[in-house]
C-alpha angles and dihedrals in degrees: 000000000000088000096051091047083053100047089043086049090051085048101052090047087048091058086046101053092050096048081056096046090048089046086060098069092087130163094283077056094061090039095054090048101050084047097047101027113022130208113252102046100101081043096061106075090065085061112038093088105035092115142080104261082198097054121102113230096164092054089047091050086051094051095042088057098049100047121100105224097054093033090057107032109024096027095050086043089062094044092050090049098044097042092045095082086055106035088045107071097031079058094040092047093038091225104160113195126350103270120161111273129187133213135240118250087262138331112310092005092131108011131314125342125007103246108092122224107254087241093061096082094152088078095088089198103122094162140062122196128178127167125181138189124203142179117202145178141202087209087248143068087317127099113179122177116187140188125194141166133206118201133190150188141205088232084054098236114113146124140277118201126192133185131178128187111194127189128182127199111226104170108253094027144034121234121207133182138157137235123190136159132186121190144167111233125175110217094239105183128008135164118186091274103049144012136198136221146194139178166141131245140112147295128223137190121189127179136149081283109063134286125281119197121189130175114269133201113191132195119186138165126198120206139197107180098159135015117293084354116115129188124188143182139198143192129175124169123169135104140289127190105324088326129102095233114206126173138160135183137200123196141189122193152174119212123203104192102296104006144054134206103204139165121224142189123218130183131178134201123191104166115294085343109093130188132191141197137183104179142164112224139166128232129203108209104200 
């Protein structure tokens, strides 16, 4: 009777262990799987021969291109469609040409918006810099604080800097990892209530394993639709590790002066792993 109480008590711990080692694949599991390991390896080999070896892609490239029909009609559509995030707001905003443009102190200092017109030059504000700290949530078992910077320059080149800390509660443990992402964006198009960017820079992923790095392109808008009210938008697509990264963001804030209390949406793709988070952050406008 003693044994069998004994071999029903190892049991039970053995269950137990395992319940905890299978609590333990979390959502920064999934991240650092789809970045190290990406999904669609052991899927490759089914595709790597789907196609004619005789057939002539380049020739039919060449051909596509020269003829009319596609040079006039599917050729102008893609380059409508890939010049109009860019055409439209320069139109919208009516900035004509990409002369240097200075900032308010902050947001309302001297009248509406924050972006200068290129021919106020009396205003001797040549950069803009605005930092900004933020706790968020998934509403789940996901904490996420994040720190990022926005710099600009008259000229309206400048950087954007992003850095994210998660941490997952798995019970027993507690899971980390860190996002970040640098990039060189050139401000394209502003009014004085609102300015777009675009850019290139990296991606990066640590965790207690080792560092991934990957290329980024990022697309943003800043809005000031009413007084001390921002709205703002984000897009970055590029790669990390051996995953396709995506994220977007989506912000509402109220500014006093120089700084903003705001509320923002993230989510992140990379590839099938997906992360969320719904956070309350300041900003400095300086």
């Amino acid at each position: 009777m003693k044994r069998v109480a004994t071999g029903l008590w190892l049991a039970v711990l053995a269950l137990a262990g395992g319940g905890a080692l299978a609590a333990q694949d979390g959502k920064l599991d999934d991240v650092r799987d789809a970045v190290r390991d990406g999904d669609d390896h052991e899927h490759g080999d089914e595709h790597d021969h789907d196609y004619d070896d005789d057939y002539d892609w380049e020739d039919a490239l060449f051909e596509a291109v020269e003829d009319d029909w596609f040079g006039e009609n599917v050729g102008g559509a893609f380059a409508f469609l890939v010049l109009l995030p860019f055409r439209g707001p320069r139109e919208g905003l009516a900035d004509e040409g990409f002369a240097p443009a200075r900032f308010q102190e902050y947001p309302g200092r001297r009248g509406p918006g924050y972006w200068l017109a290129p021919e106020d030059v009396h205003v001797d504000k040549r950069w803009s810099f605005r930092p900004r700290a933020e706790l968020g949530s998934d509403f789940d078992d996901l904490e996420r604080t994040g720190l990022a910077l926005e710099l600009e320059h008259e000229n309206r080149f400048g950087l954007d800097l992003a850095w994210s800390r998660f941490r997952e509660d798995l019970g027993a443990v507690t899971d980390e990892l860190d996002l970040a992402d640098a990039n060189l964006v050139f401000r394209f198009a502003q009014g004085p209530r609102a300015a777009f960017r675009a850019g290139l820079g990296v991606n990066y992923l640590n965790d207690s394993f080792g560092e991934d790095y990957g290329f980024n392109s990022t697309y943003a808008a800043t809005f000031l639709p009413a007084e001390r009210v921002t709205l703002g938008f984000e897009g970055d697509l590029g790669t990390l590790g051996d995953a396709t990264l995506r994220h977007v963001r989506a912000s509402l804030g109220f500014v006093l002066e120089r700084f903003e209390l705001y509320a923002a949406y993230d989510a992140w793709g990379l590839d099938s792993a997906e992360l969320d988070s719904f956070s309350l952050g300041l900003r400095a406008w300086f």
